[in-house]
DRENPA-3360 file (N, C-alpha, C; in nm, 2 decimals, always signed):
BEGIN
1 = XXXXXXXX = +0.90/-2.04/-6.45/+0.81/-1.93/-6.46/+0.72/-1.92/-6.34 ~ +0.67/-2.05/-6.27/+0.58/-2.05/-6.17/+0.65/-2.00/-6.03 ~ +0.81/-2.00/-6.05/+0.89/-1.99/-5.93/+0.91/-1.85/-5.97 ~ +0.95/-1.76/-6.06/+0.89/-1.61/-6.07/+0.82/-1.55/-6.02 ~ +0.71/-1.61/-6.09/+0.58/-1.54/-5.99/+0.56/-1.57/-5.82 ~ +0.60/-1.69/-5.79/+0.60/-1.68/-5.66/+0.69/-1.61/-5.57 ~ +0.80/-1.53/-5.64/+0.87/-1.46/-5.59/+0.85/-1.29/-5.61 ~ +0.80/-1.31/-5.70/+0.73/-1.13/-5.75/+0.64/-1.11/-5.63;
9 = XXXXXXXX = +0.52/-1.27/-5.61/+0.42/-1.21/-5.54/+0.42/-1.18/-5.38 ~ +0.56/-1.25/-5.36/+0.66/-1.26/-5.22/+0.69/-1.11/-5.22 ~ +0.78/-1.04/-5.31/+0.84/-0.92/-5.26/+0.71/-0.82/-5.30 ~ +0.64/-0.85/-5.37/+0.47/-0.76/-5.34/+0.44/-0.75/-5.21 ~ +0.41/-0.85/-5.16/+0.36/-0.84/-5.01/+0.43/-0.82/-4.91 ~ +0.57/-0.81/-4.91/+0.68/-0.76/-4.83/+0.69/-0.62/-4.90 ~ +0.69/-0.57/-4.96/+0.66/-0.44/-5.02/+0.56/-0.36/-4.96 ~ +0.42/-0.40/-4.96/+0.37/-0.37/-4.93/+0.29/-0.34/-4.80;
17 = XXXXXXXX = +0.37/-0.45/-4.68/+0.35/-0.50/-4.56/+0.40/-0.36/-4.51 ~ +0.56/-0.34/-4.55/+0.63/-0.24/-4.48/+0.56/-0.10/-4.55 ~ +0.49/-0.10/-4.63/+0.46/+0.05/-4.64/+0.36/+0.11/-4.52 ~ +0.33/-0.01/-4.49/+0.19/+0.02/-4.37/+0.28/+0.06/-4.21 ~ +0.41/+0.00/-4.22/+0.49/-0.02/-4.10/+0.53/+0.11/-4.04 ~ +0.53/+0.18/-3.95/+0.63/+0.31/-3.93/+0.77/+0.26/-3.93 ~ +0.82/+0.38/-3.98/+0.98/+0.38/-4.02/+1.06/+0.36/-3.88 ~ +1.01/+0.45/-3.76/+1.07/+0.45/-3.66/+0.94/+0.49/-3.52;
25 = XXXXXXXX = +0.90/+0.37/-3.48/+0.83/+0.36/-3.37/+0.83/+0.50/-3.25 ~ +0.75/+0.57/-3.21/+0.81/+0.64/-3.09/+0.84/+0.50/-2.96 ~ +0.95/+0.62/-2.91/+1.01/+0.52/-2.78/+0.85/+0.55/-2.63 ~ +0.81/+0.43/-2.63/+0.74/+0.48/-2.51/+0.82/+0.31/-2.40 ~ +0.77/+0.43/-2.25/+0.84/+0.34/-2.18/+0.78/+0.37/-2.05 ~ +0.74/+0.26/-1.93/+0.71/+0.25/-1.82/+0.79/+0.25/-1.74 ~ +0.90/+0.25/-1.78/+1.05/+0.26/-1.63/+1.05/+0.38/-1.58 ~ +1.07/+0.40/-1.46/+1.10/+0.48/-1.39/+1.24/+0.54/-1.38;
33 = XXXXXXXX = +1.22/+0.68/-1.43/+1.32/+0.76/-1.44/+1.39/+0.77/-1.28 ~ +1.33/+0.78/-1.17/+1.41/+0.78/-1.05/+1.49/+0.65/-1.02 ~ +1.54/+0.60/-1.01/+1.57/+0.46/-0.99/+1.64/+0.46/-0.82 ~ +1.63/+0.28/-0.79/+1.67/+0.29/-0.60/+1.83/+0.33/-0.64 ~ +1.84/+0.35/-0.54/+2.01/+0.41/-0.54/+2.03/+0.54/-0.56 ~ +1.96/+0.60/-0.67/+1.93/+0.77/-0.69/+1.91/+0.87/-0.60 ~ +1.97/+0.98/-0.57/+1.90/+1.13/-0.50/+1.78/+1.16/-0.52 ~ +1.68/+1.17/-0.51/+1.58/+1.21/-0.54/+1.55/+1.35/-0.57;
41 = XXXXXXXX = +1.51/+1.44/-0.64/+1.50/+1.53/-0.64/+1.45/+1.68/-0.58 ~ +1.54/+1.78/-0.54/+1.49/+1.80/-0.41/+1.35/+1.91/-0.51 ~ +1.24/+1.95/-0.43/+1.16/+2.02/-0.43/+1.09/+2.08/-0.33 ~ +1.03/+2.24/-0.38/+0.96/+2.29/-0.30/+0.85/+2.30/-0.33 ~ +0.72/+2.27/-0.27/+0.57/+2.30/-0.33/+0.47/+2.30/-0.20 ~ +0.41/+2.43/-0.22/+0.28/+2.41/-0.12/+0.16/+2.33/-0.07 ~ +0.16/+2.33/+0.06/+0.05/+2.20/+0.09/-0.05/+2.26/+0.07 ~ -0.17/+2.21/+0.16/-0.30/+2.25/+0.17/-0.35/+2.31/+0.26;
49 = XXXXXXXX = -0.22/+2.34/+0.35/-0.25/+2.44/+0.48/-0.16/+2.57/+0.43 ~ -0.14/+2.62/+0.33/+0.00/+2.72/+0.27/+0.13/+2.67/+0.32 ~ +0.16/+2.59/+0.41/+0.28/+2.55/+0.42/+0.38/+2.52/+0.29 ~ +0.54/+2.59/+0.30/+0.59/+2.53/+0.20/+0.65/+2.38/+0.22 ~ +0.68/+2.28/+0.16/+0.76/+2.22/+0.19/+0.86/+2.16/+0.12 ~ +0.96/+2.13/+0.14/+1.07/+2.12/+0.11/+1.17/+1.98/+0.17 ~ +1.18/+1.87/-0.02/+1.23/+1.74/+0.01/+1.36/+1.73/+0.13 ~ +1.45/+1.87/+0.05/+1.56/+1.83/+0.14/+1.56/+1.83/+0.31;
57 = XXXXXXXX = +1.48/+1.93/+0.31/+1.47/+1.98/+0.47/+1.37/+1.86/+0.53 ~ +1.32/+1.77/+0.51/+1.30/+1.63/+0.55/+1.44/+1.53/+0.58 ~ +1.50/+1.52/+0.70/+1.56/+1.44/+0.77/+1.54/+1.32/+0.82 ~ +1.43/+1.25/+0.72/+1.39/+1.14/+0.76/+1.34/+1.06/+0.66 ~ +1.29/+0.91/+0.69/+1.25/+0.84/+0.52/+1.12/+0.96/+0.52 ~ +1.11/+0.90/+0.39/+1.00/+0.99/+0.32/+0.89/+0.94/+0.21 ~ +0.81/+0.92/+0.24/+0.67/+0.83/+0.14/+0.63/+0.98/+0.05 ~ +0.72/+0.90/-0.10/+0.64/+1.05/-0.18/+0.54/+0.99/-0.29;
65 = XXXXXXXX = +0.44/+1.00/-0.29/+0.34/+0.96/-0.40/+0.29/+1.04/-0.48 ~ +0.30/+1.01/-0.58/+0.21/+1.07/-0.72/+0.08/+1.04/-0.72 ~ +0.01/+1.10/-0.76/-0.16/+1.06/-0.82/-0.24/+1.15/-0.89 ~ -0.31/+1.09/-0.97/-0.37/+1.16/-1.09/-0.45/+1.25/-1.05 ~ -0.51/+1.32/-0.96/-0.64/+1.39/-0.94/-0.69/+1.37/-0.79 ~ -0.66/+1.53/-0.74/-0.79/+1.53/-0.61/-0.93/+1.47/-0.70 ~ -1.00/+1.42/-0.53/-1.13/+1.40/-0.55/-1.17/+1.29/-0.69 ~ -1.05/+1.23/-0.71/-1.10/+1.09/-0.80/-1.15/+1.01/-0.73;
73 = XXXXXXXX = -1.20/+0.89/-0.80/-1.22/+0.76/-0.71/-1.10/+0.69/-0.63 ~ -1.03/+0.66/-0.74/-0.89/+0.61/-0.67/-0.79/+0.69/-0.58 ~ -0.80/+0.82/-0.62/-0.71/+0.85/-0.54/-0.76/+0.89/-0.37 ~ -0.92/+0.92/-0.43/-0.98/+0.91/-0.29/-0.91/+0.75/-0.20 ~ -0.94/+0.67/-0.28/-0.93/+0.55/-0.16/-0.76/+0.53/-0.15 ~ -0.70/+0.62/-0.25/-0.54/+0.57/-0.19/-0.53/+0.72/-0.06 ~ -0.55/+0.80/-0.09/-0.55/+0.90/+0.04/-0.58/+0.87/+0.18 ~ -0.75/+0.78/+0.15/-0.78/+0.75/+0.28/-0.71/+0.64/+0.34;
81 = XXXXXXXX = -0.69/+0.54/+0.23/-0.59/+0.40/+0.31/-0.47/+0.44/+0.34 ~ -0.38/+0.61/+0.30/-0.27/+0.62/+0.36/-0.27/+0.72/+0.48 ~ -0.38/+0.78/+0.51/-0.43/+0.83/+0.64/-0.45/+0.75/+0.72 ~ -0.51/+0.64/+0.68/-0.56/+0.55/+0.77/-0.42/+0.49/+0.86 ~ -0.28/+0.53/+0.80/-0.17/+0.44/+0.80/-0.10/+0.55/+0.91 ~ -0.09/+0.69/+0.84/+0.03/+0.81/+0.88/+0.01/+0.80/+1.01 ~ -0.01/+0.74/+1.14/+0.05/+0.73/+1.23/+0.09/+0.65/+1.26 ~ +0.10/+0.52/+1.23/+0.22/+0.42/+1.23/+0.31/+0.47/+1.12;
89 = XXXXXXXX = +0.32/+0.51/+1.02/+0.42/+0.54/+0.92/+0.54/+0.64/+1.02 ~ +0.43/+0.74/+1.10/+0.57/+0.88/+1.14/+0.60/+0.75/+1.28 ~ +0.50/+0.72/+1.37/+0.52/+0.68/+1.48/+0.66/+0.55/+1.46 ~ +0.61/+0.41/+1.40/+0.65/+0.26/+1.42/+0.78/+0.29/+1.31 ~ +0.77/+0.41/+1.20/+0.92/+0.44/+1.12/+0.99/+0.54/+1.08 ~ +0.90/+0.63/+1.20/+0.99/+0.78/+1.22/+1.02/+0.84/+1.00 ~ +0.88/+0.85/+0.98/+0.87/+0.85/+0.88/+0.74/+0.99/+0.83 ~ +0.81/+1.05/+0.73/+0.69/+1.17/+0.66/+0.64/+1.05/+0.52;
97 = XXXXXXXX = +0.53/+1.14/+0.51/+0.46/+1.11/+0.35/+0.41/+1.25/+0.30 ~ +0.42/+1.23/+0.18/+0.33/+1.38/+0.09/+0.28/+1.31/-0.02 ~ +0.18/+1.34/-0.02/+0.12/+1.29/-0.20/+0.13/+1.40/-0.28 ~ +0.14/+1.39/-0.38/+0.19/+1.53/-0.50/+0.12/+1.49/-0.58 ~ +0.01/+1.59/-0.66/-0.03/+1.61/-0.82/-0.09/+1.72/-0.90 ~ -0.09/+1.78/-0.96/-0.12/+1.91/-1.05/-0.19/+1.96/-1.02 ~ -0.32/+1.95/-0.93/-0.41/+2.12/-0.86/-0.33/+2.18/-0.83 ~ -0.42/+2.28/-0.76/-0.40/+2.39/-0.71/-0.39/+2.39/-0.57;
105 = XXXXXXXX = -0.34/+2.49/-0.48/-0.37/+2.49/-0.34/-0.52/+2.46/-0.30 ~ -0.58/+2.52/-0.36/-0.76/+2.58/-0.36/-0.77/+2.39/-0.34 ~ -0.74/+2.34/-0.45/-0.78/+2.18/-0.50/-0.77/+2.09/-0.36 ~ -0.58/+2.14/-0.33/-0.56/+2.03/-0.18/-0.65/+2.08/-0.09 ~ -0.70/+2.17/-0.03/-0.74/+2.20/+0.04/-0.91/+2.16/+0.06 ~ -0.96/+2.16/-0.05/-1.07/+2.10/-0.08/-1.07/+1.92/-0.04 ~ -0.98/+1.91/-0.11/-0.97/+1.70/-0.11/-0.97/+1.72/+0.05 ~ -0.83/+1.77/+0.13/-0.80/+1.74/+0.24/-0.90/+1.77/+0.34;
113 = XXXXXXXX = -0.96/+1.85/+0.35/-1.06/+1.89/+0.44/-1.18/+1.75/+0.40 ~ -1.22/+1.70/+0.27/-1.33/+1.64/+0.25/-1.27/+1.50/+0.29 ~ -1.18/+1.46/+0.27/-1.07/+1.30/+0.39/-1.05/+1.34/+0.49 ~ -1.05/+1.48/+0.55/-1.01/+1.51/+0.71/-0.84/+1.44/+0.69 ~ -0.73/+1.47/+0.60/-0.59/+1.40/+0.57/-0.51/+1.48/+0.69 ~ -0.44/+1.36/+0.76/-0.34/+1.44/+0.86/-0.24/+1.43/+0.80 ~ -0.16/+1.44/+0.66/-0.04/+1.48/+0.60/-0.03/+1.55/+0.49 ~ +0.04/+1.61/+0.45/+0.06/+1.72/+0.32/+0.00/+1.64/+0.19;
121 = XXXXXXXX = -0.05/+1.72/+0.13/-0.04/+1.68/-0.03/-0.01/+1.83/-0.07 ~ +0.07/+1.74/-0.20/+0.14/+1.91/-0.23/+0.07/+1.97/-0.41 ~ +0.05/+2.07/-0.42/+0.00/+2.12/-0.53/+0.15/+2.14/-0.61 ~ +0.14/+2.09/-0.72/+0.23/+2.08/-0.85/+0.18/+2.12/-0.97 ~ +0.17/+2.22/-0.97/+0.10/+2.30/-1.10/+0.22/+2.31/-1.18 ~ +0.16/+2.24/-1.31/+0.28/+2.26/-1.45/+0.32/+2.09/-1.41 ~ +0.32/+2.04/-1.31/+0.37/+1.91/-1.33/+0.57/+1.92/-1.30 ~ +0.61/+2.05/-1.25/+0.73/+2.01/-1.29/+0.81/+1.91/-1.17;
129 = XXXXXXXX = +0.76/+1.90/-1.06/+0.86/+1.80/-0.93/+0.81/+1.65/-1.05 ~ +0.64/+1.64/-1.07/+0.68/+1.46/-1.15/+0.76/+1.46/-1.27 ~ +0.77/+1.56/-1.35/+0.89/+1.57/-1.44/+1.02/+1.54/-1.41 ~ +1.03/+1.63/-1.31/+1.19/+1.58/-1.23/+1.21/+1.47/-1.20 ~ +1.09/+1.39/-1.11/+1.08/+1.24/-1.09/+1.09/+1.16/-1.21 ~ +1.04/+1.23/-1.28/+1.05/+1.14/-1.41/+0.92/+0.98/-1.42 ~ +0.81/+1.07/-1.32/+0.67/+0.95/-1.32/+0.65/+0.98/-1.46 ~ +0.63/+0.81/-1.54/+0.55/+0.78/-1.62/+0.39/+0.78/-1.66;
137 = XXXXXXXX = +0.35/+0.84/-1.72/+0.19/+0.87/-1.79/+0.19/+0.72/-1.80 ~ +0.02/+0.72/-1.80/-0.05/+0.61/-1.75/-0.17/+0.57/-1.86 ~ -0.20/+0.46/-1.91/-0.31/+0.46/-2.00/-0.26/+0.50/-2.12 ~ -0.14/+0.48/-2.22/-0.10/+0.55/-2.33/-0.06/+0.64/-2.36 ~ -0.03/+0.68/-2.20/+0.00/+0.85/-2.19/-0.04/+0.97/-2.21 ~ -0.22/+0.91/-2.14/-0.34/+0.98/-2.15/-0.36/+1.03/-1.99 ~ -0.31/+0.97/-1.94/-0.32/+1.02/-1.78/-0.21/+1.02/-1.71 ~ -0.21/+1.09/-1.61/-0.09/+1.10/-1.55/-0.08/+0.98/-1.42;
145 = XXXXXXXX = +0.07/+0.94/-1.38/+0.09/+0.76/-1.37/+0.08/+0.81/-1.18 ~ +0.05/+0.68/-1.11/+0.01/+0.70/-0.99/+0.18/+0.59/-0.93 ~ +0.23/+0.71/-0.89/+0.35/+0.63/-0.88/+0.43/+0.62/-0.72 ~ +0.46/+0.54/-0.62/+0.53/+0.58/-0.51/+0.66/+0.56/-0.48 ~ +0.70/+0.64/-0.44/+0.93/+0.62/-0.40/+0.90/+0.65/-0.24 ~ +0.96/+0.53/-0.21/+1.04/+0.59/-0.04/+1.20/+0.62/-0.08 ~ +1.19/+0.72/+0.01/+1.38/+0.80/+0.04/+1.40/+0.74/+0.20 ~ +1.53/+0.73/+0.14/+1.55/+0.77/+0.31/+1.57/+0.89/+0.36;
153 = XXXXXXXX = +1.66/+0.89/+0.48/+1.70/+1.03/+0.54/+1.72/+1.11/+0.49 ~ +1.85/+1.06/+0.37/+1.96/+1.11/+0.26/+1.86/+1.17/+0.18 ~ +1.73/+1.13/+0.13/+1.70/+1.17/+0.04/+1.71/+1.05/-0.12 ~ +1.80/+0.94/-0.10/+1.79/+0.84/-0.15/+1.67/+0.74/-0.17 ~ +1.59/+0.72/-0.31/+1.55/+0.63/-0.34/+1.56/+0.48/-0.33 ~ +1.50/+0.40/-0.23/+1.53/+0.32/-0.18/+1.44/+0.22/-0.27 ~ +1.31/+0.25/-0.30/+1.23/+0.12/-0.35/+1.10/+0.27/-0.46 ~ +1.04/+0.18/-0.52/+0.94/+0.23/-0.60/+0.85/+0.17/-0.64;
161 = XXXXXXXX = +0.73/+0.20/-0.63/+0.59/+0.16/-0.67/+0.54/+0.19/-0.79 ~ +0.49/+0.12/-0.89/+0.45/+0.21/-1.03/+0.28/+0.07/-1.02 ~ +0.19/+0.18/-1.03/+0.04/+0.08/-1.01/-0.06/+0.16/-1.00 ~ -0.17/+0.18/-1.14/-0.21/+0.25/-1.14/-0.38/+0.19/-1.09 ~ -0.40/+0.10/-1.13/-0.49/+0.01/-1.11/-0.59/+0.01/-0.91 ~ -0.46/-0.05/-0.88/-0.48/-0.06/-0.73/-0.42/+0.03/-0.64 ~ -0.51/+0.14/-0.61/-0.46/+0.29/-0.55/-0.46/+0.25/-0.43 ~ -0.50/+0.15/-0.37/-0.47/+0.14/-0.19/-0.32/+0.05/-0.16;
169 = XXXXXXXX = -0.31/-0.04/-0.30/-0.18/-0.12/-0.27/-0.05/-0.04/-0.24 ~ -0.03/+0.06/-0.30/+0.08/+0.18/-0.25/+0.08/+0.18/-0.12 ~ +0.00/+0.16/-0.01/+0.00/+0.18/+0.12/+0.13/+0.11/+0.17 ~ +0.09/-0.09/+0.14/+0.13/-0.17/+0.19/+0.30/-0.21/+0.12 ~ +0.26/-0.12/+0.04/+0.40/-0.17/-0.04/+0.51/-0.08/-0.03 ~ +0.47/+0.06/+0.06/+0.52/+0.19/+0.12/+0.58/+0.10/+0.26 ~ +0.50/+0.07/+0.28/+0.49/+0.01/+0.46/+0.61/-0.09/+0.46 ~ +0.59/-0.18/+0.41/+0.68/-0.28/+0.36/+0.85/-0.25/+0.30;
177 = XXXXXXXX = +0.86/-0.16/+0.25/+1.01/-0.10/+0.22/+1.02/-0.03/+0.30 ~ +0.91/+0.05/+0.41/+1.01/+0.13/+0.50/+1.07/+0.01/+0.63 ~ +0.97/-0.09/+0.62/+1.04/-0.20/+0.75/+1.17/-0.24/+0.72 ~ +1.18/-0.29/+0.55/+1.31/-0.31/+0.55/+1.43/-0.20/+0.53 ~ +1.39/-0.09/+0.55/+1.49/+0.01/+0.53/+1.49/+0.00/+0.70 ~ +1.39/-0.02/+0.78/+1.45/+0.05/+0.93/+1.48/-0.13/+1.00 ~ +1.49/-0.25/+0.89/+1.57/-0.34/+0.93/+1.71/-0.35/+0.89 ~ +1.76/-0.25/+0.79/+1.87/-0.26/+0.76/+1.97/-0.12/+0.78;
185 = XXXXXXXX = +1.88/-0.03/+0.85/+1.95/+0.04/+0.92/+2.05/+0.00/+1.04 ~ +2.15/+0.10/+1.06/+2.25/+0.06/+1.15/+2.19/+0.05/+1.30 ~ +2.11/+0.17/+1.33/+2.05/+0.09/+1.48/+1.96/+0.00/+1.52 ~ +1.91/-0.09/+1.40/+1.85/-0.20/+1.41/+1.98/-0.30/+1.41 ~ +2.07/-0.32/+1.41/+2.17/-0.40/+1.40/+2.27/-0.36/+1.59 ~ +2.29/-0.27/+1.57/+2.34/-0.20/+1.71/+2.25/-0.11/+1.79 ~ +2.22/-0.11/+1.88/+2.11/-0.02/+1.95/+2.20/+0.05/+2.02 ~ +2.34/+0.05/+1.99/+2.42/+0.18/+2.05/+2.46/+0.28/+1.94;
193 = XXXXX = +2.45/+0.27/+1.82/+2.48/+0.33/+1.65/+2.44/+0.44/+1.67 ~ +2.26/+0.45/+1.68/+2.17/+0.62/+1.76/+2.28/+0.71/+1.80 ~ +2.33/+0.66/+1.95/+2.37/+0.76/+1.99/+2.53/+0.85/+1.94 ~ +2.55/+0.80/+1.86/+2.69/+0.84/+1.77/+2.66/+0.84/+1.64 ~ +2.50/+0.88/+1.57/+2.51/+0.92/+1.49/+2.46/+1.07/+1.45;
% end
């Protein structure tokens, strides 16, 4: 009788445990929809000077970052740590950068003028290039995720940054996969490759 009840009061509370449970969890997930080895997706979007610009028509690696907001805190200090960089980035690895996030032209143009930025940030209204990227929302999926991909020439995703925390570490961690993209390039191996390619 005492081994009944201990089992009545077992499937009670297993009864009752899963009523509280959801049936089926939503899927959330921090992976990165672009992955290295991938095309990246080409896009067009306006800078902060009306310029259009356009991934494919970049012939060269390419620093593309995401960030939640002109004129935040963080993205203030990842803009200026990667200004601080863009001429060793084009110079020491024959290299573009654009930062991309949902203002307006009106917006980049505001941030860029108030950092004095010597590289594009591109207005993405509607969010649809980080869609294509497939950047993950940040904070529960209350903010939008501060994410970086270098390409190469091709347009290939070579390495990716996902860090929402530390907005200047994107710099070093850009810097760092473009060395080893321009140490595993063919004219770092042959310095006659250049001229026959």
């Amino acid at each position: 009788n005492n081994i009944i009840m201990k089992i009545a009061f077992l499937s009670l509370l297993i009864a009752s445990a899963s009523a509280f449970a959801p049936i089926s969890a939503p899927k959330t997930t921090t992976q990165l929809d672009l992955a290295v080895g991938e095309v990246a997706p080409d896009f067009s979007l306006v800078n902060q000077n009306g310029k259009t610009v356009k991934r494919s028509a970049i012939k060269k690696p390419l620093i593309v970052y995401f960030y939640p907001a002109d004129s935040t805190p963080g993205c203030t200090v990842q803009a200026t740590a990667f200004n601080e960089q863009v001429s060793e980035i084009k110079k020491k690895y024959g290299a573009e950068l654009v930062g991309i996030s949902g203002q307006d032209v009106e917006s980049k143009q505001a941030f860029a003028k108030e950092l004095g930025l010597n590289f594009s940030i591109l207005a993405d209204e509607g969010d649809k290039v980080r869609k294509a990227f497939g950047v993950p929302k940040a904070l529960l999926g209350l903010f939008p995720g501060r994410v970086t991909y270098v390409l190469d020439k091709n347009g290939e995703c070579v390495f990716t940054y996902d860090n929402l925390a530390n907005a200047e570490s994107h710099v070093g961690a850009s810097t760092d996969a473009l060395e080893e993209l321009k140490a595993s390039s063919p004219a770092a191996s042959n310095p006659f490759a250049a001229l026959f390619n």
